[in-house]
N, C-alpha and C positions, 0 to 999 in steps of 0.2 A: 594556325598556318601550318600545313603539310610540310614534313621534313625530305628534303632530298638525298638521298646514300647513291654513290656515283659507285660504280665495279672500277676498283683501280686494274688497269691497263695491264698490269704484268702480273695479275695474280694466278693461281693455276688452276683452282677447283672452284665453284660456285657461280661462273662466270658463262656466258654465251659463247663466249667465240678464246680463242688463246694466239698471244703473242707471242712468235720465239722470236731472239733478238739475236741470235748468229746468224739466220738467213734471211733475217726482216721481213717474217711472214705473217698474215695474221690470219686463223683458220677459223670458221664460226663452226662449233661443238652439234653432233648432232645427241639426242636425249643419249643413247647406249657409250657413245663416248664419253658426256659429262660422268657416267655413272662408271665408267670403268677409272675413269681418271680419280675418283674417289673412294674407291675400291681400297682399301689393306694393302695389298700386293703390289699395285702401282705406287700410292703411299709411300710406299717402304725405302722405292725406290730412290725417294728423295735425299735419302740417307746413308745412300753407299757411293763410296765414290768412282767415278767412271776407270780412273786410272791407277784403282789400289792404293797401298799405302805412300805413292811416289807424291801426295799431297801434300806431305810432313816438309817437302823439300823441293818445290817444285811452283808453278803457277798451275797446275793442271788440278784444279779445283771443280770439275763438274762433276756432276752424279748423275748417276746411273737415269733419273728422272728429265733432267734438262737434255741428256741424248735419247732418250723415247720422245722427248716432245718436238727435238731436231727430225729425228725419223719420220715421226706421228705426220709433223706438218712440209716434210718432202713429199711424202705420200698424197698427201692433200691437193698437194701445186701441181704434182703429175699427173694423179690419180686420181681425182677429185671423186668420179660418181662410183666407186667400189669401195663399197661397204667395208666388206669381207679383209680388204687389204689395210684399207684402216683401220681397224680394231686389232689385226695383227701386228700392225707398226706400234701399237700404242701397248700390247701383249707381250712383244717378242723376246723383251729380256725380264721380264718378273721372275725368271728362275736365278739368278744369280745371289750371290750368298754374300757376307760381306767383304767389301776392298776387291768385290768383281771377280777376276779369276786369281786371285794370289792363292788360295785357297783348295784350288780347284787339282791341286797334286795326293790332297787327301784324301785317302777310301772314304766313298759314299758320298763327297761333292762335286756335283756335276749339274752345272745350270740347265743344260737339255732334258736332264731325267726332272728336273725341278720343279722348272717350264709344265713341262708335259704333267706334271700331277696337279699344280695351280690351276690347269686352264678347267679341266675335271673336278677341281671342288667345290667346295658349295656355294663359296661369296663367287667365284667367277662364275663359275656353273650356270648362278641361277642367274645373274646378269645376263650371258649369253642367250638359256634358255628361256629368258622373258622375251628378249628381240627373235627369237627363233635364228639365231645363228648357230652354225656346226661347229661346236669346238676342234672336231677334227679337219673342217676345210681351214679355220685359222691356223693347227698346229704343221699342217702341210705347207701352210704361206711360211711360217716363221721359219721352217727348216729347210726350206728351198725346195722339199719334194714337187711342190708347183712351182714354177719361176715365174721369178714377177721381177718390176725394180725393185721389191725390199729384199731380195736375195734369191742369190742362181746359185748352181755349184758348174759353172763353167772358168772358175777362176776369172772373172770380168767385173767392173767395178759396179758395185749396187749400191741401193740409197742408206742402209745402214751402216757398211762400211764408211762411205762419203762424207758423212753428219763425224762420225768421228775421226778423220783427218783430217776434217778442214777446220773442227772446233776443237783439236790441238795447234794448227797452222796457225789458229786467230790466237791463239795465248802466246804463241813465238814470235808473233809477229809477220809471220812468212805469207799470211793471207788475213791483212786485217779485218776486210768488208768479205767473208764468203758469200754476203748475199749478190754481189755484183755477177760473181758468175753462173749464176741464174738462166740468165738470158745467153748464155751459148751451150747451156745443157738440154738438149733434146730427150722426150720419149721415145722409142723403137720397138715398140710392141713389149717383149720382157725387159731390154735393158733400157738402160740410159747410156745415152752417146755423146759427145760435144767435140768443139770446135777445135783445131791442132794445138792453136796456144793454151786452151784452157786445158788438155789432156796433157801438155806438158806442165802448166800449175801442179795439178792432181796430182803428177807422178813425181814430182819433187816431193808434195804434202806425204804420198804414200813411205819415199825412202826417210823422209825425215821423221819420222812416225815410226818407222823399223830402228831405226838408231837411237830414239830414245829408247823404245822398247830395251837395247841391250845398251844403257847407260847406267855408268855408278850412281845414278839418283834413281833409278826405278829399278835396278835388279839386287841394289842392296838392303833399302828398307822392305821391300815384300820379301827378301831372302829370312832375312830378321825378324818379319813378321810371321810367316808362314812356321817358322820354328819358335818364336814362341806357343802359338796357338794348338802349336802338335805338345806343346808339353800341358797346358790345361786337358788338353781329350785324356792325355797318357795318366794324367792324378786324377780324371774324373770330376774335375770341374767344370767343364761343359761336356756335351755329346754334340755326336754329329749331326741329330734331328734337331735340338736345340741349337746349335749357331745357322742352321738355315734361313731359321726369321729372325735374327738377328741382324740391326745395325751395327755401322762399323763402331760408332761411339756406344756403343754397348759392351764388343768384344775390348774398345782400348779400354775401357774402365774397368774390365775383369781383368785385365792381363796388368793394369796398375795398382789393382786392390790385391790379387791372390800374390801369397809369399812367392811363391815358384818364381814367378815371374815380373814381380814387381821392377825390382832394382834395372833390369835387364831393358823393360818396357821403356821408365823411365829414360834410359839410353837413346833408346830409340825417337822415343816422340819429342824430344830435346834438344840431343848430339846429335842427328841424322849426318852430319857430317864427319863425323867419327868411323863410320863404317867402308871399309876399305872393299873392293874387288879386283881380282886380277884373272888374268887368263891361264896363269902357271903357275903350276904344281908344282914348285920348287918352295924350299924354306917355308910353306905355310904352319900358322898355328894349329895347334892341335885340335881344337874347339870349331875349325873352319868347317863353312859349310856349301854343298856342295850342288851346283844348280847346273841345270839340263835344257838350255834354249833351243828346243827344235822346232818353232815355229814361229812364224813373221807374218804378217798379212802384207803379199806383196799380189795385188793383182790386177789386172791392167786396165787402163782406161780402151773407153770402143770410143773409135773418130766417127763422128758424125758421114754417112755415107760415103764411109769410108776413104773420105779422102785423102788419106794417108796410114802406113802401118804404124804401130805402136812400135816399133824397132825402130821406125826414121825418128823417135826424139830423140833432142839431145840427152836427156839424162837417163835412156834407157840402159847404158850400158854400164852404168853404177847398180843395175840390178844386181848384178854377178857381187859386184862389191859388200855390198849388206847383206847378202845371201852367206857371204862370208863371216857375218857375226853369229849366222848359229854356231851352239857349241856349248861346251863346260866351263863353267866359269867357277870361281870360288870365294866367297865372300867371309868376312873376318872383322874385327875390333882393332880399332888399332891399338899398340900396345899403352 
């Protein structure tokens, strides 16, 4: 009697088709996608977390992999018959290093320069070069040199911004089901547009999204992180070419095992609530450390034929308000 092996439903690699379950999509794989999805590089992704170290303390548990596959399969629902756009969506962050961009203030990491040499080597290389895709028409999608819905540089809301405020929304609660607004998001040629209530959803998701960003659970574990991992480069226990391919449970295991850093580590991945931030330079300890938020992703939802300005919402004039949390901030131990 013949044995039956069923493809479980939510698996990510070896399957026909893939299910994301923040926008309740399900996308059938064409061969070059299955093969990039099991690629190293995509791989890898599984293992870093979308929101840096703010995991330690936080429900903001995705990785870098479940938001390509958020992107991968908006792309799919919009853009269903471009290739080219798909395989960018499924591309576009393989450069990022581990815990995402906490990292990303140290000489020599930089997910774009990263990106850009991945897409060029030889496991993607020859992936792309087998389907005769251009690696440079995809690094032009990724970087918005061509505008598409997975990204413009008109400051206007695109699909992979979207995939990531609305799959922080759903861990706060603020937008349980993102797949319901689906159905009032329009294509418009490069962008995506929708309906006045749901662009005022979005621009809630977007300010609530900025205000973690400058919260004591996400600027004080990656302030604590990002100095630890400058003190292994400084003894010469990792370099900067080796933490590139590096997961994130790779670098906490060095920074728990090496003397330098152990005790301090331990702090961190344990006490995350120990760690203090403030906005003033008064009284701080001497050991404080000293962080530079000058940027937010605040960019604006397009109304569907324009039916309305993005100034007439209500919650537009809290932009000003979170624009206000750029700045210096200073993080510390408590004593």
């Amino acid at each position: 009697m013949s044995q039956i092996i069923y493809e479980y439903s939510a698996q990510i690699t070896g399957g026909r088709e893939i299910w994301e379950p923040v926008w309740g999509l399900r996308t059938r794989l064409t061969k070059i996608e299955d093969a990039l999805l099991q690629s190293s590089p995509v791989r890898r992704l599984h293992f870093i977390h979308h929101n840096g170290c703010s995991y330690i303390n936080t429900q903001h548990v995705a990785t870098r992999l479940q938001h390509t596959i958020g992107v991968f399969s908006l792309i799919a629902y919009f853009c269903p018959e471009s290739a080219e756009l798909r395989i960018a969506a499924l591309l576009h962050d393989i450069g990022h290093s581990p815990f995402s961009h906490v990292l990303e203030q140290i000489e020599g990491i930089d997910h774009h320069t990263r990106t850009r040499e991945l897409l060029f080597s030889s496991e993607i290389g020859d992936i792309l070069a087998g389907y005769n895709v251009d690696p440079v028409a995809i690094l032009d999608l990724i970087e918005g040199n061509t505008a598409s819905p997975l990204r413009n540089k008109e400051n206007k809301v695109h699909l992979d911004h979207l995939d990531s405020w609305l799959r922080s929304a759903q861990m706060t609660g603020l937008v349980p089901l993102p797949g319901m607004l689906l159905g009032q998001i329009t294509r418009e040629g490069n962008h995506i547009t929708m309906d006045v209530e749901t662009a005022e959803t979005v621009l809630q998701c977007i300010l609530s999204e900025a205000r973690f960003h400058c919260s004591v659970v996400n600027i004080g574990p990656n302030a604590i992180l990002k100095h630890l991992v400058s003190i292994l480069l400084e003894a010469n226990i990792v370099s900067v070419e080796s933490l590139l391919g590096m997961t994130d449970a790779r670098v906490q295991s060095i920074l728990l095992d090496a003397r330098q850093t152990c005790e301090e580590a331990y702090r961190l991945f344990y006490h995350p609530h120990e760690i203090k931030v403030t906005r003033s330079a008064s009284n701080l300890p001497a050991n404080s450390h000293i962080i530079v938020r000058n940027k937010l992703y605040l960019s604006e939802p397009l109304i569907t034929r324009r039916a309305a300005s993005v100034q007439s919402l209500p919650s537009y004039p809290l932009m000003d308000e979170v624009s206000s949390l750029l700045g210096t901030y200073y993080v510390y131990w408590k004593p």
